[in-house]
C-alpha positions in Angstrom: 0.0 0.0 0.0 1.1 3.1 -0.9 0.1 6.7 1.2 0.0 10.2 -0.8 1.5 13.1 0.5 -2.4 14.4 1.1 -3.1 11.5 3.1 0.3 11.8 5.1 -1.1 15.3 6.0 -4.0 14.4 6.9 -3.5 11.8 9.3 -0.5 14.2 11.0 -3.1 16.9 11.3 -5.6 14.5 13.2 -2.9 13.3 15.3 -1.9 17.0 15.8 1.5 17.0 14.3 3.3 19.8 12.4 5.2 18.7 9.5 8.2 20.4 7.8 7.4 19.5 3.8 10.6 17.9 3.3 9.6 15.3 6.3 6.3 14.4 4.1 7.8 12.7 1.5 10.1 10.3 3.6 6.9 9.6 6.6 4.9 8.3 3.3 7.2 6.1 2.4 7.6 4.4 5.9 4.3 4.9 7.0 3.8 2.8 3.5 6.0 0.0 4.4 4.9 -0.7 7.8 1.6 -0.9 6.5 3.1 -3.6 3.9 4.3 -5.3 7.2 0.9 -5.1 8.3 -0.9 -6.5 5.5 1.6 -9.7 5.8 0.5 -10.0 9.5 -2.9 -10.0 8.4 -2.6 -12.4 5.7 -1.3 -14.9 8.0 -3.6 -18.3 9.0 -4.6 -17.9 12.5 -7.9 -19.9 12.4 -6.1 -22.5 15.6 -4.3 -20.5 17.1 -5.7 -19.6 21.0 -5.3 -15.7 21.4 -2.9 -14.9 24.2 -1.5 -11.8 25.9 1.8 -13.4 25.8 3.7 -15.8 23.6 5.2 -17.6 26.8 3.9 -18.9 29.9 4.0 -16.1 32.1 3.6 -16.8 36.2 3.5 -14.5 38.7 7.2 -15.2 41.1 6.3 -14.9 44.9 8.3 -14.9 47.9 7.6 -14.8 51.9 7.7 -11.9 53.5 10.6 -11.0 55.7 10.7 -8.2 58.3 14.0 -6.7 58.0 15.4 -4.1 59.6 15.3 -0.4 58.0 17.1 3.0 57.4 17.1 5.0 59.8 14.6 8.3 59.6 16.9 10.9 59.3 19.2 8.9 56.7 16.0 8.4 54.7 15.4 12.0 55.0 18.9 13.4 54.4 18.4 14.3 50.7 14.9 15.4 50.7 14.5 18.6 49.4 10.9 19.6 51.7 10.3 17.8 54.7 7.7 18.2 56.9 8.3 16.6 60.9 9.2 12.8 59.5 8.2 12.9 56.2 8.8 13.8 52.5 7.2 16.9 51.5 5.8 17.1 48.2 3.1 19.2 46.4 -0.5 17.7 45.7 -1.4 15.6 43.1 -4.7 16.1 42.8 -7.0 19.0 43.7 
């Protein structure tokens, strides 16, 4: 498949991206081969094949919990740049 310059355009103006001219030219032409890549993907014979979030078996790793001991306060709080009593100051998140 093959993009135009027109349609190179037009998809960068819907995604909100200003193009130099000279960058036009060369994002049709990959643009064009990646959706070659894409039309061998598609042409490929998945009828048996289960669909899957991964292609290997994927388990979670657990260990126990161990209680060990930690820094100490003010060495966790050495480098902090606002503090406030024992704590790390830092601004709000959300309103």
């Amino acid at each position: 498949m093959s993009l135009t310059r027109e349609e190179v355009v037009h998809v960068a103006r819907l995604a909100h991206i200003e193009l130099q001219p000279d960058e036009v030219g060369m994002l049709a032409e990959q643009l064009s081969t990646v959706l070659d890549h894409i039309a061998v993907l598609q042409s490929v014979d998945t009828e048996n094949v289960e669909p899957t979030a991964h292609i290997a078996h994927v388990q979670n790793v657990m260990r126990d919990d161990e209680v060990n001991p930690s820094w100490p306060v003010e060495a966790v709080l050495a480098n902090a740049p606002h503090r406030a009593g024992d704590f790390i100051e830092v601004q709000a998140v959300l309103d």
